[in-house]
Every structure is written in structure tokens, then in C-alpha cells.
Residue frames as a rotation matrix with the C-alpha (Angstrom) as fourth column:
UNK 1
-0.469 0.141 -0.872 13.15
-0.110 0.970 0.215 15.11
0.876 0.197 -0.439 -2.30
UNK 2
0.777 0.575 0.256 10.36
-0.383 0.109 0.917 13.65
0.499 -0.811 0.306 0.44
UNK 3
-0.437 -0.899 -0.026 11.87
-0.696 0.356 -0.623 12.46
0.570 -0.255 -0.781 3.23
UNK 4
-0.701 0.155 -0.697 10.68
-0.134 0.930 0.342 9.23
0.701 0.333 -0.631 4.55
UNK 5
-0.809 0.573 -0.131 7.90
0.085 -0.106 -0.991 10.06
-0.581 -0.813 0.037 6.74
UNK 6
-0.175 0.423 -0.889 6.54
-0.849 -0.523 -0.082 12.03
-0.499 0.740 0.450 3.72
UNK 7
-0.605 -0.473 -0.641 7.14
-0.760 0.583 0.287 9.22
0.238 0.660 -0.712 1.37
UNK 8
-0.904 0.347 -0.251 5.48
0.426 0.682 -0.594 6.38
-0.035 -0.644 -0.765 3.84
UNK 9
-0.300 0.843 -0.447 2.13
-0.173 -0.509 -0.843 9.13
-0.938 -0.176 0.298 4.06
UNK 10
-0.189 0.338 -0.922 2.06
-0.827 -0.561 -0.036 9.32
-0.529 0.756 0.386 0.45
UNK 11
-0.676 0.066 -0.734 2.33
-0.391 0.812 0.433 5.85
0.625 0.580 -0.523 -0.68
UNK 12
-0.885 0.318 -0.341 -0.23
0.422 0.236 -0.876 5.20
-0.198 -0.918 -0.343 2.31
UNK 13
-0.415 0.588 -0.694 -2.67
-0.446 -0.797 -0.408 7.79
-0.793 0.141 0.593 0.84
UNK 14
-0.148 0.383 -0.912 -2.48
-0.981 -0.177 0.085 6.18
-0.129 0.906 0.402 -2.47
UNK 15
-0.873 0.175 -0.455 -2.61
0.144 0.984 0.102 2.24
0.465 0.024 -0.885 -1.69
UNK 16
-0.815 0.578 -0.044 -5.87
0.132 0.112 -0.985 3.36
-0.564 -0.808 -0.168 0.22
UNK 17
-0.079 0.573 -0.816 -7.12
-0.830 -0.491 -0.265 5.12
-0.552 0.656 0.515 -2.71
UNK 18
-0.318 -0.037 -0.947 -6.64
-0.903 0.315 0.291 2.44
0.288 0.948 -0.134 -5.09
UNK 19
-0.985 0.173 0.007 -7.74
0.157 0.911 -0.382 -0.33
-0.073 -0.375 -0.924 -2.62
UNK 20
-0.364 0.895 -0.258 -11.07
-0.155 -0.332 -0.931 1.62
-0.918 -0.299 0.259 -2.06
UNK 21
-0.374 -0.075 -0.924 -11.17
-0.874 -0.304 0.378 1.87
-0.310 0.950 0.048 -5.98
UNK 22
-0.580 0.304 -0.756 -11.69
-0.412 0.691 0.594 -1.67
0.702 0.656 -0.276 -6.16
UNK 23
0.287 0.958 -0.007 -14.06
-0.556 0.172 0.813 -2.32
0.780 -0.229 0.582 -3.09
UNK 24
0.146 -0.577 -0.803 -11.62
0.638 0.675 -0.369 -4.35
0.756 -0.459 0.467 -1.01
UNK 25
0.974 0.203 0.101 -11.67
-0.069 -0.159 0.985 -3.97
0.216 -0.966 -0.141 2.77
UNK 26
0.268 -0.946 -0.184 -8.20
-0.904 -0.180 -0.388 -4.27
0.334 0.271 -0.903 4.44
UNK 27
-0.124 -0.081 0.989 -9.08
-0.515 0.857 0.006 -7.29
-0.848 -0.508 -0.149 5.76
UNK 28
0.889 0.457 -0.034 -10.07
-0.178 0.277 -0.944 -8.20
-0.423 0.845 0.328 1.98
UNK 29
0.717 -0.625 -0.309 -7.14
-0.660 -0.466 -0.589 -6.91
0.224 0.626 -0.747 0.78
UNK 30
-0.349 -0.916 0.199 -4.57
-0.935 0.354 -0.010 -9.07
-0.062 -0.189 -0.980 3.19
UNK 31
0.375 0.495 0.783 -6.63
-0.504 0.818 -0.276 -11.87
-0.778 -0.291 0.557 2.70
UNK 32
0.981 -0.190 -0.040 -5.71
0.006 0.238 -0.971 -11.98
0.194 0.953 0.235 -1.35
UNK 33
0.324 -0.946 0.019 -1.97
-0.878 -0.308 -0.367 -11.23
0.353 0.103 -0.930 -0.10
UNK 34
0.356 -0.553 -0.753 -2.02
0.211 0.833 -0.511 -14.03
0.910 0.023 0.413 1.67
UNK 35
-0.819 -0.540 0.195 -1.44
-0.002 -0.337 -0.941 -12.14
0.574 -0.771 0.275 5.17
UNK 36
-0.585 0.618 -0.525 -3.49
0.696 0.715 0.066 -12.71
0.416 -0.326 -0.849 8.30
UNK 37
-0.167 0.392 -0.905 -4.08
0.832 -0.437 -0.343 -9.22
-0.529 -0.810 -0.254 9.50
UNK 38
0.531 0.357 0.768 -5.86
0.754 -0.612 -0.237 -6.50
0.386 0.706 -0.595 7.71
UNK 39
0.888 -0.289 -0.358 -4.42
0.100 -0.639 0.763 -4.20
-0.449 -0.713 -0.538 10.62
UNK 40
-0.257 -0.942 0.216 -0.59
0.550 0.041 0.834 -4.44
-0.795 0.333 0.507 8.92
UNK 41
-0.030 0.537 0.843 -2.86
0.960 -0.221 0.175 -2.95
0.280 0.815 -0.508 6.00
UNK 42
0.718 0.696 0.013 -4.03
0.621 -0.648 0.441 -0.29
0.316 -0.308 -0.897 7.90
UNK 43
0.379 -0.804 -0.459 -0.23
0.544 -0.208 0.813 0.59
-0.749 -0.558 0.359 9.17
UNK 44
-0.368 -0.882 0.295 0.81
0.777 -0.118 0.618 0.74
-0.510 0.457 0.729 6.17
UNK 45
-0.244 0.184 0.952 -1.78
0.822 -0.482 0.304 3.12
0.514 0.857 -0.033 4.75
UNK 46
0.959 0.273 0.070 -1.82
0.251 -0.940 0.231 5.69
0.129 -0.204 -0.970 7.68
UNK 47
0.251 -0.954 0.164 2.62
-0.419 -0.260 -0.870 5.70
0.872 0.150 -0.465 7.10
UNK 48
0.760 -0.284 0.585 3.22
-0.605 0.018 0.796 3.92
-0.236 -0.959 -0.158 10.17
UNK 49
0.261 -0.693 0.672 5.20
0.580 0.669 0.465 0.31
-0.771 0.268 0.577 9.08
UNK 50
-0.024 -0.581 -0.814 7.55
-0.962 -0.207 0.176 0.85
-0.271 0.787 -0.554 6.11
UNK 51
0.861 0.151 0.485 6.86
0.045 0.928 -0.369 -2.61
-0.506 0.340 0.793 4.14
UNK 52
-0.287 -0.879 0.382 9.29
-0.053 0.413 0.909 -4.91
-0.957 0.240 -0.165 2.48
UNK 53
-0.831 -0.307 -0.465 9.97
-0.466 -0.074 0.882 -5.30
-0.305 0.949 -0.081 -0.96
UNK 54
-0.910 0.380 0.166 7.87
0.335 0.910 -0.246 -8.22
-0.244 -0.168 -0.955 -0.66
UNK 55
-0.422 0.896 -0.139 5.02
0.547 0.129 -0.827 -6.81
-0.723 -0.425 -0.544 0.56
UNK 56
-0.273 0.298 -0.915 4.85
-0.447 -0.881 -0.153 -4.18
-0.852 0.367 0.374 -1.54
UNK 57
-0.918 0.030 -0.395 5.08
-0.366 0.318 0.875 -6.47
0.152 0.948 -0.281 -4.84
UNK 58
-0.779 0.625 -0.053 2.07
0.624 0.762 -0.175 -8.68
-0.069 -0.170 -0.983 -3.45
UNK 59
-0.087 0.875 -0.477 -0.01
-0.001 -0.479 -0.878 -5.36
-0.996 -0.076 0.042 -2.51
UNK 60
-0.290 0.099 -0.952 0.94
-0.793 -0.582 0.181 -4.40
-0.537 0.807 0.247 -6.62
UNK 61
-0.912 -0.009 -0.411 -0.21
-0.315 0.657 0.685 -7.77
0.264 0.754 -0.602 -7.84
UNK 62
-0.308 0.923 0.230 -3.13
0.650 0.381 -0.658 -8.49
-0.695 -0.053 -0.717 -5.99
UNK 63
0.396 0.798 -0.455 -4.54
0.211 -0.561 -0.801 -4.82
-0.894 0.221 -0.390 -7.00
UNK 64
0.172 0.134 0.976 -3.15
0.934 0.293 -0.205 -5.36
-0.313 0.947 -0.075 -10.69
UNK 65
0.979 -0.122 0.163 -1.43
-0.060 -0.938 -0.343 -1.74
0.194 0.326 -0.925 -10.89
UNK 66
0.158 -0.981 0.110 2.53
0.595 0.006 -0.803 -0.72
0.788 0.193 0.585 -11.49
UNK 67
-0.137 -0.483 -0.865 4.27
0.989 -0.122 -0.088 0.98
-0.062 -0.867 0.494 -8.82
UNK 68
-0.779 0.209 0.591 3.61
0.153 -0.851 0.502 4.58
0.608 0.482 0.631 -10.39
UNK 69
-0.034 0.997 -0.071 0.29
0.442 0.078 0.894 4.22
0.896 -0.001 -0.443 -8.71
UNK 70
0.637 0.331 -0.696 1.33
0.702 0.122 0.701 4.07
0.317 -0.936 -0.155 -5.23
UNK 71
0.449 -0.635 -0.628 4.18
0.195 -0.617 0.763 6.47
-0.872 -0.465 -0.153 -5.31
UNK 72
0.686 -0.379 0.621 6.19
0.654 -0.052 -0.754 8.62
0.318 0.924 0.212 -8.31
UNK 73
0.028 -0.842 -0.539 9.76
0.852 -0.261 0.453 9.97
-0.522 -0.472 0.710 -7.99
UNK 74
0.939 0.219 0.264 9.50
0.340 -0.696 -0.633 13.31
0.045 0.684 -0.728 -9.45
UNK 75
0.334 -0.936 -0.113 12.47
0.905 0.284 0.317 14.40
-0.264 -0.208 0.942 -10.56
């Protein structure tokens, strides 16, 4: 299993990918969340912050994809 550096890189890796996917800046991106700083964006996709539930649900509704996307638990 990743441990939570790993984890934080990889969902980071793949909320960039899928933001880029639709054209959305990270200032774009926290704008549709509803947050004032793209920069909290930018944390979260080079593994620095660890987001709340919250955030995470808001990033997975704005960009209209299931959690699978940003991160899968292989088992």
C-alpha cells in the first residue's frame, strides 16, 4: 500500500491531468469550486496540502468525474 506522500503525488498527478483535460486553469478551476485561490489548487496537485473531504467532493463535481479518476485502491 502507498503511503501518504505517495498517495497525495498521485492524486495530484491525476487532478492535474484531468483539469488540463478540460482546459481549466487553477485559477479557473477554484473559481467553479467556489474557492478564492487557484494556489490551494496548485498545493494540492504538486502533493503538498492533503484536502478535506469537502474539497475533494467539489474538485469531483465541478470536473464531473468519480473518484476512480483521481486515485484507485488497488488491491
Amino acid at each position: 500500500m502507498n503511503n501518504e506522500k505517495d498517495i497525495l503525488k498521485i492524486f495530484g498527478r491525476n487532478l492535474r491531468a484531468e483539469r488540463n483535460r478540460l482546459g481549466l486553469s487553477q485559477d479557473g478551476l477554484a473559481e467553479l469550486m467556489g474557492i478564492c485561490a487557484g494556489k490551494h489548487i496548485g498545493n494540492i496537485e504538486r502533493g503538498i496540502t492533503n484536502p478535506k473531504l469537502t474539497t475533494i467532493i467539489s474538485i469531483l463535481k465541478v470536473l464531473n468525474i468519480k473518484f476512480e479518476k483521481l486515485y484507485s485502491v488497488e488491491k
